[in-house]
Structure formats: structure tokens, C-alpha cells
MITORDO-440839 format. One record per residue (C-alpha): x, y, z; residue in three letters. Coordinates in steps of 0.2 Angstrom, whole numbers, plus 5000, padded with zeros to 4 digits. Example, Ala and Ser with C-alpha at 12.3 -4.5 7.8 and 13.67 -1.06 7.14 Angstrom:
<rs>
506249785039ALA506849955036SER
</rs>
This chain:
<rs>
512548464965UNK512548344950UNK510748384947UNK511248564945UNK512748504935UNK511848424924UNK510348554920UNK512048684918UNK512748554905UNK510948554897UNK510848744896UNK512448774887UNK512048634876UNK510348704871UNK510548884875UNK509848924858UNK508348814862UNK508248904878UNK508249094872UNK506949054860UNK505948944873UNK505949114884UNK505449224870UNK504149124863UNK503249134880UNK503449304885UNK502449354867UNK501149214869UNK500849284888UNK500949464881UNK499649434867UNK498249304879UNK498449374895UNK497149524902UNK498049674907UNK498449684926UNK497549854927UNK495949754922UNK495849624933UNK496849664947UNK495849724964UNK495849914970UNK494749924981UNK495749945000UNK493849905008UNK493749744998UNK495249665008UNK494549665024UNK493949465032UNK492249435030UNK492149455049UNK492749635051UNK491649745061UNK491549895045UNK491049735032UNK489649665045UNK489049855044UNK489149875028UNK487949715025UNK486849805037UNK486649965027UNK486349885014UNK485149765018UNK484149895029UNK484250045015UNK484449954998UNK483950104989UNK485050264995UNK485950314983UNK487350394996UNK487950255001UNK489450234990UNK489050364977UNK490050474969UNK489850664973UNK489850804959UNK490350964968UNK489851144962UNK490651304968UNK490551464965UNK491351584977UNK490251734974UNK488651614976UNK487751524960UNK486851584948UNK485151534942UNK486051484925UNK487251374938UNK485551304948UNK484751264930UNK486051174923UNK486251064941UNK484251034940UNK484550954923UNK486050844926UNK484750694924UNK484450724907UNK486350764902UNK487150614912UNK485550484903UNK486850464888UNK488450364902UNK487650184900UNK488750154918UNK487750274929UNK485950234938UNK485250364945UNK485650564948UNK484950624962UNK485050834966UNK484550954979UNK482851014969UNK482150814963UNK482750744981UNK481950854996UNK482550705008UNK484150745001UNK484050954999UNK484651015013UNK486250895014UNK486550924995UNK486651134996UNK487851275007UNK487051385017UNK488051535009UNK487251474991UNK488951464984UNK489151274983UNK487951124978UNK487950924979UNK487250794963UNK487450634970UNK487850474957UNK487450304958UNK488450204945UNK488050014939UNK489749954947UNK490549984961UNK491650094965UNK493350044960UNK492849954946UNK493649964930UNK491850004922UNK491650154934UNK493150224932UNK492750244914UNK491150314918UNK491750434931UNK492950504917UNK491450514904UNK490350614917UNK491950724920UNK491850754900UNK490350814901UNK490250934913UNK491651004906UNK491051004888UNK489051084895UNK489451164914UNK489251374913UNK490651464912UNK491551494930UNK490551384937UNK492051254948UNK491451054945UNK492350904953UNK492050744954UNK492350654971UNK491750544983UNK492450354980UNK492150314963UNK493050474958UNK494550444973UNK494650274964UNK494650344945UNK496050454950UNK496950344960UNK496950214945UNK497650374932UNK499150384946UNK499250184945UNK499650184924UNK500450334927UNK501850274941UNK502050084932UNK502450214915UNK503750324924UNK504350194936UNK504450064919UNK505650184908UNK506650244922UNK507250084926UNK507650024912UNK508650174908UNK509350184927UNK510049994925UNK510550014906UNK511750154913UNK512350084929UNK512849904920UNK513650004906UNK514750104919UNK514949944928UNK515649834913UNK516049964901UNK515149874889UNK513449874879UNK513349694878UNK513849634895UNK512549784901UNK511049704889UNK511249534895UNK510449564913UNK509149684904UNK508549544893UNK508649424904UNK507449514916UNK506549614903UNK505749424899UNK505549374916UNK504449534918UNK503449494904UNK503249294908UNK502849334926UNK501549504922UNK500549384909UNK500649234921UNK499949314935UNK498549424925UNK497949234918UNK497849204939UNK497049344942UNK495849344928UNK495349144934UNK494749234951UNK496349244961UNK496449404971UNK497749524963UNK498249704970UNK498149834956UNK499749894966UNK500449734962UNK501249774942UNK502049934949UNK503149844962UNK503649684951UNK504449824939UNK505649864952UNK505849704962UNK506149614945UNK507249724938UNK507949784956UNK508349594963UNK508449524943UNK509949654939UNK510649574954UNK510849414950UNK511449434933UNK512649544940UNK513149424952UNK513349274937UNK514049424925UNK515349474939UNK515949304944UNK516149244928UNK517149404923UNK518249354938UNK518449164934UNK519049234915UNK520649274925UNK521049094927UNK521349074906UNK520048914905UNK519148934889UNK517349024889UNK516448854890UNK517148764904UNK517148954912UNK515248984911UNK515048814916UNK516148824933UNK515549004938UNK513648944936UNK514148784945UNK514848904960UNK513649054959UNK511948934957UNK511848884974UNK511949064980UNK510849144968UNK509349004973UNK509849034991UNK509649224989UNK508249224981UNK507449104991UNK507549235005UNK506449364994UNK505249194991UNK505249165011UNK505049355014UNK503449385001UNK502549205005UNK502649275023UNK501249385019UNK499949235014UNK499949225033UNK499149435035UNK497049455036UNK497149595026UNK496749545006UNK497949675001UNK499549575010UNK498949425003UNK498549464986UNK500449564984UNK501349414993UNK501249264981UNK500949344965UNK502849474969UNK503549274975UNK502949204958UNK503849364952UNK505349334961UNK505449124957UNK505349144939UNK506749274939UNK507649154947UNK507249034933UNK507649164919UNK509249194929UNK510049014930UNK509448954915UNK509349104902UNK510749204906UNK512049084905UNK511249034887UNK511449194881UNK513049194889UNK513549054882UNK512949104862UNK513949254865UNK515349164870UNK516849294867UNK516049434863UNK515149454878UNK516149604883UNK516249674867UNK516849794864UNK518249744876UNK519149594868UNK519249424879UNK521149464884UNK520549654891UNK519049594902UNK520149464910UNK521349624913UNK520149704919UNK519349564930UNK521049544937UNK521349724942UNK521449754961UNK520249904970UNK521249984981UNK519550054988UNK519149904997UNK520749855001UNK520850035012UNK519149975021UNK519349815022UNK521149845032UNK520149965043UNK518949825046UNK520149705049UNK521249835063UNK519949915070UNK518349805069UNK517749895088UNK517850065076UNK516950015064UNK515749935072UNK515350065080UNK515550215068UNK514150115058UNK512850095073UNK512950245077UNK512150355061UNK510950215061UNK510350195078UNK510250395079UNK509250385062UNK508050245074UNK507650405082UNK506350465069UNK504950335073UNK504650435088UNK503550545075UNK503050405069UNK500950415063UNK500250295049UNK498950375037UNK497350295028UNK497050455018UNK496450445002UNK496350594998UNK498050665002UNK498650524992UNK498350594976UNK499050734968UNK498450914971UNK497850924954UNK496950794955UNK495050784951UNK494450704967UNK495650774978UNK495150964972UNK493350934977UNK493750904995UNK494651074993UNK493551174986UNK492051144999UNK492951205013UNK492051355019UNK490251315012UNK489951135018UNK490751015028UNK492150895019UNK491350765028UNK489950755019UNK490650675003UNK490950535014UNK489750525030UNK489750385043UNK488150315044UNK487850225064UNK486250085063UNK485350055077UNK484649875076UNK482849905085UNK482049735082UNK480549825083UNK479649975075UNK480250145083UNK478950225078UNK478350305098UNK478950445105UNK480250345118UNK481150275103UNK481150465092UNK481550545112UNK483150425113UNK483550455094UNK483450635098UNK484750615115UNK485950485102UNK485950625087UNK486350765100UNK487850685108UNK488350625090UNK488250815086UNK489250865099UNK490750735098UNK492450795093UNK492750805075UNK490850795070UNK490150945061UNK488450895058UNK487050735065UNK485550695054UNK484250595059UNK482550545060UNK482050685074UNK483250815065UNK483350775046UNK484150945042UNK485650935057UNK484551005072UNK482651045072UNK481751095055UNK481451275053UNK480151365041UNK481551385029UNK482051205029UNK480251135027UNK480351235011UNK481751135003UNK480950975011UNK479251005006UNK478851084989UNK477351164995UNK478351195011UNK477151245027UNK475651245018UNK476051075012UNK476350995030UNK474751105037UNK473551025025UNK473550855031UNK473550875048UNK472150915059UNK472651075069UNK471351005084UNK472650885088UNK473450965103UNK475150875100UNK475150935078UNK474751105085UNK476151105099UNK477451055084UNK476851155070UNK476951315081UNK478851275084UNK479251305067UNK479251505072UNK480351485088UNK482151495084UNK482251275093UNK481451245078UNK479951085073UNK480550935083UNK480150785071UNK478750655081UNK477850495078UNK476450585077UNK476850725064UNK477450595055UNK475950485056UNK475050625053UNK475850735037UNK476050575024UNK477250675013UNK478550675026UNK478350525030UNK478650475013UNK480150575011UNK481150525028UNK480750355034UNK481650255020UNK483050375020UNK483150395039UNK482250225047UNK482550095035UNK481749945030UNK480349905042UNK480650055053UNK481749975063UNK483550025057UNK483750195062UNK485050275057UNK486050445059UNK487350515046UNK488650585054UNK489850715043UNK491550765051UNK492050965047UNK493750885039UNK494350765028UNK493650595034UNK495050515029UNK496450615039UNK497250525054UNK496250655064UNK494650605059UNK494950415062UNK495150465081UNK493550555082UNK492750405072UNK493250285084UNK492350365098UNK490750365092UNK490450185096UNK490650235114UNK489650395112UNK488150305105UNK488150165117UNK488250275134UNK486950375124UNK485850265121UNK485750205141UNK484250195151UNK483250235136UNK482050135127UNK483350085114UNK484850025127UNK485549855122UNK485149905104UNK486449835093UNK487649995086UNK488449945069UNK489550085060UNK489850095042UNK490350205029UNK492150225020UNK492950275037UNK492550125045UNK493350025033UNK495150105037UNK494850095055UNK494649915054UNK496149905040UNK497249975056UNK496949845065UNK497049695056UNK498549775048UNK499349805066UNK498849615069UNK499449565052UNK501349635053UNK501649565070UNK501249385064UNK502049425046UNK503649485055UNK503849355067UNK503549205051UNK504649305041UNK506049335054UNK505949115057UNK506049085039UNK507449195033UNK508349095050UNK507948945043UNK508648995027UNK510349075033UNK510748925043UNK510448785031UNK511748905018UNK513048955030UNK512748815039UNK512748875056UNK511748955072UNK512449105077UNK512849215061UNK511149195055UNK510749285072UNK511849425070UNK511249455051UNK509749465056UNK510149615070UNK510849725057UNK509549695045UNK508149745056UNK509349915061UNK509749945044UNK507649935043UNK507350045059UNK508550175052UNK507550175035UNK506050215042UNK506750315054UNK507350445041UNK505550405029UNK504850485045UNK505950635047UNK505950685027UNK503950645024UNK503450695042UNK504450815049UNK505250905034UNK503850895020UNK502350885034UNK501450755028UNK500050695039UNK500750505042UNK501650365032UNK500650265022UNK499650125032UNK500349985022UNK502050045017UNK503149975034UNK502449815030UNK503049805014UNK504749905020UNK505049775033UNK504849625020UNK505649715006UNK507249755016UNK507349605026UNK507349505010UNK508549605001UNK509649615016UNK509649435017UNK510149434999UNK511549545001UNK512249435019UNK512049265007UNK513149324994UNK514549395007UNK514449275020UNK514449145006UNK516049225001UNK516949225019UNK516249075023UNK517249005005UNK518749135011UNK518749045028UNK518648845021UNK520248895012UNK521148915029UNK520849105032UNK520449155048UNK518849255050UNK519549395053UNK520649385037UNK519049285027UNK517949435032UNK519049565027UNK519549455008UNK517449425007UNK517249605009UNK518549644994UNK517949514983UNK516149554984UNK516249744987UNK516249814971UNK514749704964UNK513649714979UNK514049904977UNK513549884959UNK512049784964UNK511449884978UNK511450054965UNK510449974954UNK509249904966UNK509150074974UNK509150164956UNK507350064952UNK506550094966UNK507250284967UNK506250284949UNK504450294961UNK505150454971UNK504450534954UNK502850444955UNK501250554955UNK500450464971UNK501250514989UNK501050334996UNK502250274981UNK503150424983UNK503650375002UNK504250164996UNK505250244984UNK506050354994UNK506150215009UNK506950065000UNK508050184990UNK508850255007UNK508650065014UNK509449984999UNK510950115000UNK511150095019UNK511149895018UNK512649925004UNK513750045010UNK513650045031UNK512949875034UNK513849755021UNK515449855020UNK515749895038UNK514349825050UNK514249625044UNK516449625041UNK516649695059UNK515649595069UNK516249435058UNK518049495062UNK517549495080UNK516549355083UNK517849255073UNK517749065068UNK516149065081UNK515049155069UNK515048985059UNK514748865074UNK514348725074UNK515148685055UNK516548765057UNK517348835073UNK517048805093UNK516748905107UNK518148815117UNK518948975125UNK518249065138UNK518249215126UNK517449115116UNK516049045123UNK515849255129UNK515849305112UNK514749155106UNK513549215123UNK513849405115UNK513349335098UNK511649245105UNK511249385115UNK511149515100UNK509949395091UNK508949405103UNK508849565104UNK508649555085UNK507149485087UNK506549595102UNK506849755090UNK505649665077UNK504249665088UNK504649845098UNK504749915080UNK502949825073UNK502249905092UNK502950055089UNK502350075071UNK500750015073UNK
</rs>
């Protein structure tokens, strides 16, 4: 303690020193550091270990067909309802030429300059059309979402008139995405700041006091945004996500412990000191508790290094960087600004009226805390109940990985799956592409004969709209109208180089007029070069020995329904591929779907092990602050309630009520961390209080109850503004920011006005001096050691609900 003593003597020494030592590097880190949009990491894909089964396919692909440009293009989708004109076709044809002049894209490849690609690219109904383009950069890079933007421009500024354009696929799911990013980290910035100005203002009823938290964090934001775009700009992985979520965990969590300093030091006025040795005894008390409480959020987000999944990782430390040097601006430039005020901190209140005013008793809490204290079995129970009925929601629980729902309806991408419903299948602007490793060349009719039985069973699978592959390049067997668009010289192109004596040529080409169409053969191919040409580097690979077949679902492949029917192929393919020439081939899947199917489970692995390292190191915490071993269990009980009942009711408004298709894959995690942390918070500062109630001589009964009033009104204060930031990304454009938003808001409110004011005072009043066992109080009664058994027993089932809740949400 004389450590912190003396660094609290230092500050209000040199609190002039201090300001300007906090200011001078918020604008040095403002002015050098890269903006977090530039260098922070987008892509979902991208997180996965190097091991996954999606990335090992996705190495595959592109080793084996280094040249197809479908792989993670971006699709430019035409429609026109009554069917396009020959203006619409010409325009298409000469997309090229127009999109030469965007330095960021490679190639453009359309339906009339690609015959591999013709018949994948246009409707059968002639009212819709596919471009496909390659860009320099991948897909959610900065540079392509520029580009993506640029090639929107133009088809504005050049397309015919009525004729619908979009831009889709993943580099125009990314561009959008990253609008919805600014756009929620500009909504979610300004409401904050005008949600905590307002709150601190009613709570203080003054300007000042209200700006001295808002300063304070307002330069921690700015240190910690330019600290950790230097990191990830010297190659440390960064989520994109990540500057959204330290505007409302620093504001949030750094409002908090302002208020916490502000509020006790309002209340130590009361005692008449003078303003010096008052700052200096309120930061000597409130230190401790402020490091201990935000040590909970360090513990909660440094639990993430432990997840697989990139995206965990690359939140965790950076929002515990966040958090720490909060902390720091907390205890050491608050108090300095504090201490320059000196008087006037309240203005315009005078020095006498905030002591007044400090001194003035809330009847509110004295009403609850006398219910606590009369009936504890009451209201112990009138609060588990809501929340244990609330539990009920994760019974309709379902996680969602879809990209495309997660963007506004107006947006871009998001319109371009839309508008092809009815003319192609939506699957098409992401296929699944599933390799067959040969080892050989499969180039003889028992390879093409067990292609032909894999891309039939493909075909049929549930979900699946379409198979192509190197025995039906067109979805089935080739017909006279589909040699036409494969073939620019159509029939009479194939004819010419094939020699009609062959028995086998002249047994194919006359299945072009039966309605089973041209089955596709080694030796056709052998024999008619242009086709040749045209499918094998599309459809076998390098070597002829990767063949492939693209698989399109007939709905969104993003939607939690099309993730089912993805994980069955696999199984399809394999029994498929039995007791043919090709069994024991290995099957690899790629393709965007893949990528999530894998992101399920590592995340599903992730949160179990995140949870349980989390749950261990909150503990740890607790029972090193309050010194003892059985609060810290029963703390821990209501937090993961307060969290069951959060998601619970996410469930009923987003699923149930709204209809949305699932909850966002990563937002429990990030629930469970954010609400445990910030539960923890809110148990330190009133257990800290009981436990300083209960050293006086209070019973616990009586120490719960005086904890509960002395806190109340600040945790209150806190918990609104904590709720008030993160309410601000409800009126965020993206879904999966929409449903965090809504979560912590109702999560923060539940911790602040069931679980602090009625759950954690009642089972304190009941498990009396035991709940500080060993420091303080024994179990030395028979109703004792039953209450301390009681007490044991509901941390363990604490720590039973973490793992029924990570199995029931994953």
C-alpha cells in the first residue's frame, strides 16, 4: 500500500505534469499511428489455424487451378425481369474494356469471352447474367474494397437504363461489410459520448464533475486506438471489429471507474478534510478496487489468447491493452485533474452543497435494502425467478455464419443475392468446389464413369441445385443448345475434328438429339481439342489429376440451412466414390462455405476452453480481493445466470420476435466474456464494500444490506452508462452488432438492478459471516457448515451451467 501511496502523493504533486503528459501522447498517437480500418484484419476465413480442413482445401484449389478466376472473385450480377436486351448483352460483352481503367482488378471474364464459364454465368429465362472479377488483392483487402467501390461507380455511371447491377460475391460482401464497420464505430462514437455526457450530468448535476470522466476516457481511447494500430501495423493480428468495441468497453468500463473515484470522493467530502488530503484518502481507498475490477475485464479478455480461432485472439489482448491503460488514465489522470480543479470540481455546486448533497440519504435503497435484510428467502427468489425463466430462450437457440443477412437490406452485395432468386441459383455466387486427389491422370473412361456417379449424387443431395463437372460441364449432360454457348462454332465445331468412323465419337455425338443429352468421354475429349481446351483446366486441374466438381446450393450459402447440406457432402462423396476406380481418393472441400463450417468448430472448441480459463481466473481474482473461498463461488453463479438470462431473451427478441435466422457465431463468446467481466466488476466494488461494512463489526446480514445502500446509487449510475454505450450499437447498420448491442445492454441492466440489488445482498444475508471464510467467519455451527455445504454446492453448479450453457450454444 505505500507503493500506491506514494505514486498517489506523486500525482497530485505533478497533476499538471500528468495532464499534459496524457495529452501530449494521445496527439503524437493520433498524428503517427495508421488508422485501425487500414490495418486491422476482416477477413473471418483468415482466422482459422493453418491445420483446418477448409485452409488445407483451400491450398489444394489453389495449387491445382491457379488460374480460375471463380475462386474468390467478385460477381457482377445483371437483371432484368422482362429478360435483357441486346443493348444490356452488349454493354456486358464490353465490361473488359470499361473496367481496364480500375488499376486493382485482373481479369473480367463474361459469358460470351469464357464458353467454359457461359453456361454458369447466364439464366435460362435470359433475364439475368454473371461477369466474374478478379481483383489484384484479396478479397477483404483495404485495396479491394476500394476497387469494388470504383467498379460500382461505373456501372452506374455506363450501365443501360433499367438494367439492375450489383456487385457481390466476397470482395463486394467485404466492401459492404467494412461501409457498416465506419459506419457503426461513427454512430456508436457520438452516441456514447452524448449518452455518458447526459447520464454524469444527471448524476452530479454538474458540467464539470460530468467532463472529468469524459476526458479522462476520451484520452485513453485515443492512447489505446493509436497504440494498438502501431501493433497491428508491425504485423500483429488485429480484428477490424476491434475499434468499434473499445469505444464502448472504454467509455462503458472507463465511465465506471471514474464514477466510482468521482462518487467516493463526493462522499469522503462529507467528513469536512480539505480537498487535498480528501482526493488523497478516497484514491488511497478506491485504488485497490478499481485495479481489482479491472483486472477481472484484463483476466476475462486475456482468456481469449487461449481460442484457435484468429478472431478471439486478435480481439482479446488488444480490448486488455484497452482496458489496462484505462486503468492507468483512471488512477493517475483523473485524480490530477481532480486535483487542479480542487473546489470547483462541482461547479456550479459550491464545495458546501456537494457535501450536502453527498451527505443526503436515498430512501430508495434503504426501502430494498430492508427487504433484503427481512426477507432475503423473497428476494432471492423473486430474482431467480424472471432469470431462470428468461434461461428458457436458448431452447431456440441456433448460431448463424451468414454474411449476407448480416448486412443491411440496402446493401449492395446483399441486394445481388436477392435479385437472382428465380433466374439462377444464389449458390452460384459462392460455389463449393470438392477435389478429388487422383495421383494419377483420370483421363479413362473408369475415372469419368465414377465422376459421372460422384456429380449425380452431388446433384441429388439436399440443398444442392446444381453439380458441374468434368462428364456434365453444363449441370447434366450437354445438349445442342449448350454446345452452342460452349463452342463458338457449336456442333459443327465439335464435328470437325472428330472422325465419325470411330464407333464411340459416333455413339456420343448422336446423344446430342436424345433429350439424356452428350455424355462428356475421354475419348471425345481426346478427340475434339477445343473442348479439351476449354474444360480440362477448369474442370481437371493441373496434371489431370484434381478433378473437381462445383456444387451450387438453390439458397444463400451462407444460411444456417445451407451449412447442414454442406456438411454432408463429404459423406456423399466418399460413399459415392466406393468400389469405383477412384475409392480411397482423398476428398478435400473448399469454397467460402467451408471456411464457416470449420469456424463452428473451432469456435465450439474455443468457448469451452475460453470459458473454463476464464471462469478459473476471475476465481483467482475474487478470492485474492475478498479474501475468501466461497463468495467467489456464489458470484460467480449469478453471473453466469445473469448471462443465461441475457442470451436467453437475445434469443426470443432476434429469433423468435424478429425471425432472424440465428445469433451471430461469435457474439456468445464475446457475451460470455463481456458479462462475466463486468459482473465481476460490479461483485468487486459491492463485496469490497460489505466486506469493509462487515470489518467494522456489521454482521453480514447488516454489512450486506449498508453495502447495498452505499453502493447502490453509483453502481446504478454505472451500470446505465455501461448499458447506455453499448445500447448506442442497437442503431448500428450490421445485424451481428445490432444483436451485442442489444445483449450486453439487457445483460448490463439485469447485473444492475436484479443481480447486485437483490440476488448478491440476499444470498450474502443468508450465507452470513461464511461467505468470507476462511478470513473472516467459520462454519462452526451445524447451520453453518450446511450453509457453507449450500454455498459450495451452488459453485459448483456454477461452474456446471458454464459448460451446459457453451454445449447448449454451440
Amino acid at each position: 500500500m505505500s507503493a500506491l501511496v506514494a505514486v498517489i502523493d506523486w500525482v497530485q504533486r505533478r497533476a499538471g505534469l500528468v495532464i499534459a503528459v496524457w495529452i501530449g501522447i494521445a496527439v503524437a498517437l493520433t498524428l503517427v499511428a495508421p488508422a485501425l480500418s487500414e490495418v486491422g484484419v476482416q477477413d473471418d476465413a483468415s482466422f482459422l489455424p493453418d491445420s483446418s480442413p477448409s485452409v488445407a482445401a483451400d491450398d489444394t484449389l489453389r495449387g491445382a487451378y491457379p488460374d480460375d478466376p471463380s475462386r474468390d472473385a467478385a460477381y457482377l450480377v445483371f437483371v432484368r425481369d422482362d429478360g435483357l436486351e441486346p443493348e444490356d448483352r452488349t454493354f456486358i460483352a464490353g465490361l473488359p474494356e470499361l473496367l481496364a481503367q480500375v488499376s486493382g482488378v485482373e481479369t473480367v471474364e463474361t459469358a460470351d469471352a469464357s464458353p467454359a464459364l457461359g453456361a454458369f454465368l447466364r439464366s435460362p429465362d435470359g433475364a439475368a447474367e454473371l461477369a466474374v472479377v478478379d481483383f489484384s488483392t484479396a478479397p477483404f483487402a483495404t485495396q479491394t474494397t476500394d476497387d469494388a467501390n470504383e467498379v460500382r461507380a461505373l456501372l452506374d455511371e455506363h450501365a443501360p437504363e433499367g438494367l439492375e447491377h450489383h456487385l457481390t460475391g466476397l470482395p463486394g460482401l467485404a466492401a459492404d461489410q467494412a461501409e457498416g464497420l465506419t459506419r457503426s464505430f461513427e454512430t456508436t462514437a457520438i452516441a456514447s459520448i452524448l449518452l455518458v455526457l447526459i447520464i454524469l450530468v444527471i448524476v452530479y448535476r454538474s458540467i464539470v464533475a460530468a467532463l472529468v470522466p469524459l476526458v479522462t476516457i476520451a484520452v485513453a481511447f485515443l492512447v489505446a486506438r493509436g497504440a494498438i494500430a502501431l501493433l497491428a501495423d508491425a504485423g500483429f493480428e488485429v480484428s477490424s471489429l476491434i475499434e468499434t468495441f473499445m469505444v464502448v468497453m472504454i467509455f462503458g468500463a472507463g465511465t465506471d471507474y471514474c464514477l466510482f473515484i468521482v462518487s467516493r470522493y463526493q462522499e469522503e467530502l462529507t467528513k469536512g478534510d480539505p480537498v487535498q488530503a480528501t482526493l488523497r484518502r478516497t484514491m488511497t481507498v478506491i485504488a485497490g478496487v478499481i485495479a481489482a475490477s479491472a483486472a477481472t475485464v484484463i483476466v476475462a479478455f486475456s482468456s481469449l489468447l487461449t481460442a484457435q480461432f484468429g478472431l478471439y485472439r486478435s480481439m482479446g489482448p488488444g480490448l486488455a491493452i484497452a482496458i489496462a491503460l484505462t486503468l492507468l488514465a483512471g488512477l493517475t489522470l483523473t485524480p490530477a485533474i481532480l486535483q487542479v480543479l480542487r473546489s470547483h470540481a462541482f461547479w456550479p455546486r459550491s464545495l458546501e452543497r456537494t457535501r450536502e448533497h453527498a451527505e443526503h440519504d436515498h430512501p430508495r435503497w434503504r426501502r430494498i435494502g430492508a427487504v433484503v435484510e427481512h426477507h432475503p428467502k423473497a428476494a432471492l427468489i423473486g430474482a431467480l425467478v424472471p432469470l431462470l425463466l428468461a434461461s428458457a430462450g436458448l431452447l431456440d437457440f441456433r448460431q448463424s455464419f451468414d454474411l449476407v443477412n448480416d448486412l443491411p437490406p440496402s446493401a449492395d452485395a446483399r441486394e445481388g443475392f436477392s435479385s437472382l432468386e428465380g433466374h439462377l441459383p444464389t449458390g452460384r455466387l459462392s460455389p463449393v468446389f470438392l477435389i478429388v486427389d487422383a495421383d494419377h491422370d483420370v483421363r479413362t473412361t473408369e475415372d469419368f464413369d465414377a465422376m459421372r456417379g460422384l456429380t449425380d449424387a452431388l446433384a441429388d443431395a439436399p440443398g444442392v441445385a446444381e453439380a458441374r463437372s468434368i462428364t456434365q460441364p453444363a449441370g447434366g449432360p450437354l445438349t445442342t443448345d449448350q454446345l452452342d454457348e460452349l463452342l463458338p462454332g457449336g456442333q459443327e465445331e465439335l464435328l470437325a475434328g472428330l472422325d465419325p468412323a470411330d464407333p464411340a465419337i459416333a455413339d456420343a455425338v448422336g446423344q446430342l438429339d436424345t433429350p439424356e443429352g452428350l455424355q462428356v468421354t475421354p475419348e471425345l475429349l481426346d478427340a475434339a481439342g477445343p473442348v479439351a481446351d476449354i474444360l480440362e483446366p477448369f474442370l481437371l486441374g493441373t496434371d489431370q489429376r484434381w478433378p473437381r466438381v462445383v456444387v451450387s446450393f438453390d439458397r444463400n450459402p451462407y444460411a444456417p440451412d445451407a451449412l447442414a447440406d454442406f456438411r454432408r457432402l463429404d459423406d456423399i462423396a466418399t460413399n459415392s466414390l466406393e468400389d469405383t476406380s477412384l475409392a480411397g481418393s482423398e476428398i478435400e472441400v473448399a469454397g467460402p462455405t467451408s471456411f464457416y463450417a470449420d469456424i463452428q468448430e473451432v469456435g465450439t472448441r474455443d468457448f469451452r476452453v475460453m470459458s473454463a480459463v476464464l471462469v478459473l481466473g476471475i476465481f483467482i481474482v475474487l478470492a485474492l480481493l475478498l479474501r475468501s473461498l466461497v463468495a467467489p463461488f456464489y458470484l460467480l453463479a449469478t453471473v453466469v445466470l445473469s448471462y443465461t438470462a441475457t442470451l436467453g431473451l437475445t434469443v426470443l427478441v432476434f429469433r423468435t420476435i424478429l425471425g432472424q435466422d440465428g445469433i451471430t457465431f461469435w457474439m456468445p463468446p464475446f457475451l460470455f466474456v463481456i458479462l462475466v467481466a463486468l459482473g465481476a466488476d460490479y461483485n468487486i466494488f459491492v463485496m469490497s464494500r460489505i466486506r469493509e461494512e462487515a470489518a467494522a463489526g456489521a454482521t453480514a446480514a447488516q454489512a450486506a444490506v449498508r453495502g447495498l445502500v452505499a453502493t447502490g446509487r453509483v453502481i446504478t449510475s454505472a451500470g446505465l452508462v455501461l448499458a447506455g454505450t453499448f445500447a448506442a450499437l442497437i442503431a448500428a447498420p450490421l445485424p451481428s452488432l445490432q444483436q451485442i448491442g442489444f445483449a450486453v445492454t439487457i445483460g448490463v441492466l439485469i447485473d444492475t438492478f436484479v443481480v447486485r440489488t437483490f440476488l448478491v445482498p440476499a444470498i450474502t444475508a443468508l450465507v452470513g459471516d461464511i461467505a468470507f471464510w476462511p478470513a473472516h467467519g467459520r462454519a462452526d455451527t451445524r447451520r453453518g457448515l450446511a450453509i457453507q455445504t449450500g454455498v459450495v454446492t451452488l459453485g459448483i453448479v456454477a461452474l456446471l451451467g458454464v459448460v451446459s450453457a457453451v454445449l447448449v450454444t454451440a
